[in-house]
C-alpha positions as CSV (number, residue, x, y, z in Angstrom):
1,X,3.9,-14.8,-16.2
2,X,6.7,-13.9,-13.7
3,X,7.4,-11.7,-10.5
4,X,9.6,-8.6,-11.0
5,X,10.7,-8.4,-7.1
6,X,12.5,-4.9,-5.8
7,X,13.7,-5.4,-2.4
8,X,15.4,-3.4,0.0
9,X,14.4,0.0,-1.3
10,X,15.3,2.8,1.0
11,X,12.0,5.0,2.3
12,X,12.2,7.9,4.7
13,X,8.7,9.5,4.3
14,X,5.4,8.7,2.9
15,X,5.4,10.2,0.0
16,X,9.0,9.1,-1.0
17,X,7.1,5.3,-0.2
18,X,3.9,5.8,-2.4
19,X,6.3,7.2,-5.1
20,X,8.4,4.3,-5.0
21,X,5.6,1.8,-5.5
22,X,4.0,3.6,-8.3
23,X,7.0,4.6,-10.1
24,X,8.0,1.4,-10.3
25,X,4.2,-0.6,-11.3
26,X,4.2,1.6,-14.5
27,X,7.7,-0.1,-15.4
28,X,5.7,-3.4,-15.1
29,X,2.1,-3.2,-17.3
30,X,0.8,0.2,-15.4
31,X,0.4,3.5,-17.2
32,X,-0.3,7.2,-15.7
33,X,-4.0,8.5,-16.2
34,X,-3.1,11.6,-14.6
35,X,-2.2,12.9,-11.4
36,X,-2.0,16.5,-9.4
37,X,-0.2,18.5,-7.8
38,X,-2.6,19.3,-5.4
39,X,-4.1,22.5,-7.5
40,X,-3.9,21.3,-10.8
41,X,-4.9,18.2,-12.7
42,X,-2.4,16.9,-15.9
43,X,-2.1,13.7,-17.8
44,X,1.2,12.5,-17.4
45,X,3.4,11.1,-14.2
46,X,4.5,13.0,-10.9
47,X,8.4,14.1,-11.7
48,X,9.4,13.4,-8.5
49,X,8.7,12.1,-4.8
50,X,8.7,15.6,-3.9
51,X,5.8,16.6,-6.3
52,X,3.3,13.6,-4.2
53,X,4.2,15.7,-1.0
54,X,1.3,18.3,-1.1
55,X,-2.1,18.4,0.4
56,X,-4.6,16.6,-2.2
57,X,-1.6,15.6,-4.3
58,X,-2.7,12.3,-6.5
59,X,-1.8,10.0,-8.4
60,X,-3.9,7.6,-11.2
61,X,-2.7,4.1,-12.3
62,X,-4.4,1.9,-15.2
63,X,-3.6,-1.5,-15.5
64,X,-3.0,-1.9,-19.1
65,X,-4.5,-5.8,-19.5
66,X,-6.8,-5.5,-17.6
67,X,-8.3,-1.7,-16.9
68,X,-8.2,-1.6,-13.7
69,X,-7.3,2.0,-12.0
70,X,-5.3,2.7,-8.7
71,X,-5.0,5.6,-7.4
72,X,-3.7,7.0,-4.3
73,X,-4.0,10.7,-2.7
74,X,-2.2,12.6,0.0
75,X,-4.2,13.8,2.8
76,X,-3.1,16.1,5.9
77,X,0.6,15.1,5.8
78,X,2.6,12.1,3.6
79,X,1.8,9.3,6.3
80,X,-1.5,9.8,5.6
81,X,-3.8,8.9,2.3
82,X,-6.6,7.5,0.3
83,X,-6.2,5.0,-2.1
84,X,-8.9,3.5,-4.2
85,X,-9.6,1.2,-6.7
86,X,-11.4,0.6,-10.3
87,X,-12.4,-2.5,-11.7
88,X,-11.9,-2.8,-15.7
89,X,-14.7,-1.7,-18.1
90,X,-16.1,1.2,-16.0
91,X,-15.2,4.8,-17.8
92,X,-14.2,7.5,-14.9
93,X,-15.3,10.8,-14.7
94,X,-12.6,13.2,-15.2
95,X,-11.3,15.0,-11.4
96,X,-9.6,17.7,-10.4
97,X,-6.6,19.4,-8.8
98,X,-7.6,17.9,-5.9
99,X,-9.8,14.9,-7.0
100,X,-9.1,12.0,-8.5
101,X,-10.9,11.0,-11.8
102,X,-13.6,8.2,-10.0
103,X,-16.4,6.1,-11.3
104,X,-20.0,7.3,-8.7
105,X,-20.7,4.0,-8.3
106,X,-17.4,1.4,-8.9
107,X,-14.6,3.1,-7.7
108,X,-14.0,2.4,-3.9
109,X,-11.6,3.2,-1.3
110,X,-9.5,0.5,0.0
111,X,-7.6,3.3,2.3
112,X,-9.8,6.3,3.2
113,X,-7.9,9.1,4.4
114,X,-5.8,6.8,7.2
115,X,-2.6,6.3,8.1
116,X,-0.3,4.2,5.9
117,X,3.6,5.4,7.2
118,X,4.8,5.8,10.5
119,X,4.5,8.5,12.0
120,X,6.7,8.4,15.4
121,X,9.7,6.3,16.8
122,X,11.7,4.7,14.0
123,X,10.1,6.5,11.0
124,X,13.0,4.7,8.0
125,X,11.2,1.9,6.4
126,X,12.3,-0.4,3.4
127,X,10.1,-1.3,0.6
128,X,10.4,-5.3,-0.9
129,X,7.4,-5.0,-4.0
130,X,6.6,-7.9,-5.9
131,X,4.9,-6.8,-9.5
132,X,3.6,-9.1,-12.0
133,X,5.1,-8.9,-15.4
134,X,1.5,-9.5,-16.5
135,X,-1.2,-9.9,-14.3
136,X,-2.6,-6.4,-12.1
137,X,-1.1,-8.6,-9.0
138,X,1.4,-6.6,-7.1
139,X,2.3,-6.5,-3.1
140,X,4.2,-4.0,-1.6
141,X,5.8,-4.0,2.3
142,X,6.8,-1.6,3.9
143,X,9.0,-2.8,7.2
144,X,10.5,-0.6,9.7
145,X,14.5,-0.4,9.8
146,X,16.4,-1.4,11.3
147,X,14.1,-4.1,12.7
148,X,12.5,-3.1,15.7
149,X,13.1,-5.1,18.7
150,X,14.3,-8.1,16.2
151,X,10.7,-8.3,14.6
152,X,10.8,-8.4,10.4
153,X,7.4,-8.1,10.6
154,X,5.7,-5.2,8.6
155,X,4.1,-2.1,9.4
156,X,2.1,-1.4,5.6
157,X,0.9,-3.9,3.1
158,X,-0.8,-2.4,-0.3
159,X,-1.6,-5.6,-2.5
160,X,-3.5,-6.8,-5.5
161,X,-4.1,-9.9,-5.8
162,X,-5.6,-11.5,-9.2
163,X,-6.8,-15.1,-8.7
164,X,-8.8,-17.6,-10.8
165,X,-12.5,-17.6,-9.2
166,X,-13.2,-21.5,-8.7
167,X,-16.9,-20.8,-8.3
168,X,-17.7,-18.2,-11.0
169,X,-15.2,-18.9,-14.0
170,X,-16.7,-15.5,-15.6
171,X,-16.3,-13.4,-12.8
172,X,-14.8,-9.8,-14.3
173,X,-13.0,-8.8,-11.1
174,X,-11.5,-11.8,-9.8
175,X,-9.2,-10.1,-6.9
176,X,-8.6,-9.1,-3.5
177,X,-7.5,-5.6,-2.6
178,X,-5.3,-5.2,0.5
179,X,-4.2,-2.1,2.3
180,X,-3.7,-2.1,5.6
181,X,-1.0,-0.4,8.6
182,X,0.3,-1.4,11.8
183,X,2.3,0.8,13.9
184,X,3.2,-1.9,16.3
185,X,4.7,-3.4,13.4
186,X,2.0,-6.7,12.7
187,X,0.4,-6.0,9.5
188,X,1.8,-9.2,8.5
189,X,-1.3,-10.4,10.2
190,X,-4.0,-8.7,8.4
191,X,-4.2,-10.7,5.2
192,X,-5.5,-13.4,7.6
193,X,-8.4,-10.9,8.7
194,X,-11.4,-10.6,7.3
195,X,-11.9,-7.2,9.6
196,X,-12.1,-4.6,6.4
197,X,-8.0,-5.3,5.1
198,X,-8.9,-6.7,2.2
199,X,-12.0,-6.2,-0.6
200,X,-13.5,-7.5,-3.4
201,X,-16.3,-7.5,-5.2
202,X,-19.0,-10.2,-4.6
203,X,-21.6,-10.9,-7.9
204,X,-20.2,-7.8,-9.6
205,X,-22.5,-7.2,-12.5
206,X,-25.1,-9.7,-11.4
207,X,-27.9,-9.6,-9.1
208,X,-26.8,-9.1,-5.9
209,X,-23.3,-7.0,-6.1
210,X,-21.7,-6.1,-3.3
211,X,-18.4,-4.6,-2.5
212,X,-17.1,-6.4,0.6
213,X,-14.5,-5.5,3.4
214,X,-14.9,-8.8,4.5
215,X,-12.4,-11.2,2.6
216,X,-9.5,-13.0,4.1
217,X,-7.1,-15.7,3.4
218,X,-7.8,-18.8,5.2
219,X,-5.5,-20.3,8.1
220,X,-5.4,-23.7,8.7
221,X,-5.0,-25.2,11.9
222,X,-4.3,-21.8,12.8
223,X,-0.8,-22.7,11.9
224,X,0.2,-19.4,10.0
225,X,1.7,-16.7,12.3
226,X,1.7,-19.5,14.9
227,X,4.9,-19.5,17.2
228,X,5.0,-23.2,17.6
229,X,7.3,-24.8,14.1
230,X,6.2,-28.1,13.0
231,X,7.2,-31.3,14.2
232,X,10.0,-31.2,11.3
233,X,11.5,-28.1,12.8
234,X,11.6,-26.7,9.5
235,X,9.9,-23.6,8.2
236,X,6.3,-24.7,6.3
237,X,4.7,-22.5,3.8
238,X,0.9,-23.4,3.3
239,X,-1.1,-22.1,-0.2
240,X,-3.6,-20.0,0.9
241,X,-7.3,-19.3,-0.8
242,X,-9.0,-16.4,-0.4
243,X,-12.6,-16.5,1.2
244,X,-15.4,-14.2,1.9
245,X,-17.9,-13.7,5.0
246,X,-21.1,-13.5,3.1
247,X,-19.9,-16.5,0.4
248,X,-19.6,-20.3,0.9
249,X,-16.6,-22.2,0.2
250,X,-13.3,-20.1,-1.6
251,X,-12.8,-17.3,-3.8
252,X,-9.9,-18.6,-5.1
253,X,-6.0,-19.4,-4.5
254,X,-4.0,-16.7,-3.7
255,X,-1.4,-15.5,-6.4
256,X,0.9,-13.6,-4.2
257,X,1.1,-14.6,-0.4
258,X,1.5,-18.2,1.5
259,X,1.3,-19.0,4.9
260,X,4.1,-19.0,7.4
261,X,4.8,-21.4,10.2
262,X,6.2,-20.8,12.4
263,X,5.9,-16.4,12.8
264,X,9.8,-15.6,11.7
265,X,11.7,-13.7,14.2
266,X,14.2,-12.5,13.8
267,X,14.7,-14.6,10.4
268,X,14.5,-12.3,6.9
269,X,14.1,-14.7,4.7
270,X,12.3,-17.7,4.7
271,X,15.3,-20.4,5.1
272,X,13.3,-23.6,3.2
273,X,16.2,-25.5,1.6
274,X,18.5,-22.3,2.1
275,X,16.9,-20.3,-1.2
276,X,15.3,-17.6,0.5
277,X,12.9,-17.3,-2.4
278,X,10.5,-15.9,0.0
279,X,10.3,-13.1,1.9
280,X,8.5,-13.5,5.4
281,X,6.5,-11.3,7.4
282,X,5.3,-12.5,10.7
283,X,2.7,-14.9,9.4
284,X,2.5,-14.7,5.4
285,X,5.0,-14.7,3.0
286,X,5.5,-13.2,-0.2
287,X,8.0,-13.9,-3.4
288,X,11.6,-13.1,-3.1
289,X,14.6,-13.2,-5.2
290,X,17.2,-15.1,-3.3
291,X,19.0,-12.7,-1.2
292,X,17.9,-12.3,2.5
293,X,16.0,-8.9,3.6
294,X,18.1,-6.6,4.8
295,X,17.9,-5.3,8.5
């Protein structure tokens, strides 16, 4: 398994972002179920940015391996959507022009009709997505450019993030879904949350399922995002495991993000023995390919 990593990609809208996320996942183990322009329903990919940039305009992903669906709708304007999510091994009910195809009881919102793009101030954002070649696991963050007031922290994360459960080895959705936005440009912090960023299910298929907003990646010391570096002056990244609210003990180790000490600014690359193989964002980090974010 390996990270495909796109970095620096160029976004001036919403819609232009959203396209640029999904166009590129279906290069890397996703396929189209279908998508609308708004009015009418059809099986095969939007052509364009431009065709996501229409009230009610969708789009549905399937994960290939492992079945699970993403899809993501445009709301009121192209900063503003729903996304939700499928686990594998549930059949959806087929939509409409302007709903997507959905499963009544397993397909969730991780992003329900909310901002994800600014809106205001300096609206030109860059993508950096890391896809896996294999796995569903992808993250994609969006920053703000150039950097605003120094900070290379980002304003929208959209992450999934497929681990290997260390309490229920035949768990059938082992993974954390993340979408969050930060208009004052902190949504590196959210991961770290466990205040409805990032869901999973809890016992799915067993007695006792729940779908939970409650998950987060554990900090500790409270060194990640921490302004004070460590004695050693240099930069530390920390593996992380993801935990829930209503479970003792750890999901299971995170597959995308570490944790960052100290918070980087204005530094765009993580500089641990100069390789800038990850990419930081205010407290996490997340895979990079050896060049240096630009600003």
């Amino acid at each position: 398994m390996a990270n495909v990593i796109y970095r620096d990609v160029a976004c001036t809208n919403g819609h232009e972002a959203i396209y640029a996320i999904l166009s590129r996942l279906v290069l890397n183990g996703w396929t189209t179920v279908a998508s609308s322009d708004g009015t009418t329903r059809g099986t095969s990919a939007p052509g364009s940015a431009a065709a996501l940039n229409a009230s009610n305009a969708w789009w549905l992903l399937n994960h290939t391996a492992s079945g699970r669906k993403l899809g993501v709708q445009r709301k009121a304007d192209s900063n503003t959507w729903t996304i939700q999510v499928t686990p594998g091994g549930y059949a959806l009910t087929t939509g409409s022009g302007s709903a997507m195809d959905s499963h009544a009881t397993y397909t969730k919102p991780i992003c329900n009709n909310a901002q994800r793009y600014p809106s205001s101030a300096t609206t030109a954002t860059k993508l950096h997505l890391v896809v896996s070649d294999s796995a569903a696991s992808f993250c994609a963050v969006l920053r703000r450019t150039p950097f605003v007031g120094g900070s290379t922290d980002a304003c929208s994360i959209l992450s999934v993030d497929v681990f290997t459960d260390v309490q229920w080895s035949s768990n059938p959705d082992p993974c954390v879904y993340t979408s969050t936005y930060s208009d004052t440009n902190g949504a590196g912090a959210n991961p770290l949350s466990g205040s409805s960023f990032n869901y999973a299910w809890y016992r799915l298929g067993i007695a006792g399922e729940t779908w939970s907003g409650q998950c987060y990646l554990e900090n500790p010391g409270a060194a990640c995002g921490n302004a004070t570096s460590s004695p050693g002056g240099t930069d530390q990244l920390y593996e992380l495991r993801w935990c829930l609210n209503a479970l003792p003990g750890p999901l299971g180790k995170s597959t995308i993000y570490r944790g960052l000490q100290p918070y980087r600014t204005p530094i765009t690359g993580v500089d641990s023995g100069g390789t800038l193989t990850w990419a930081a964002f205010g407290g996490v980090a997340v895979p990079n390919d050896g060049v240096a974010l630009g600003s």
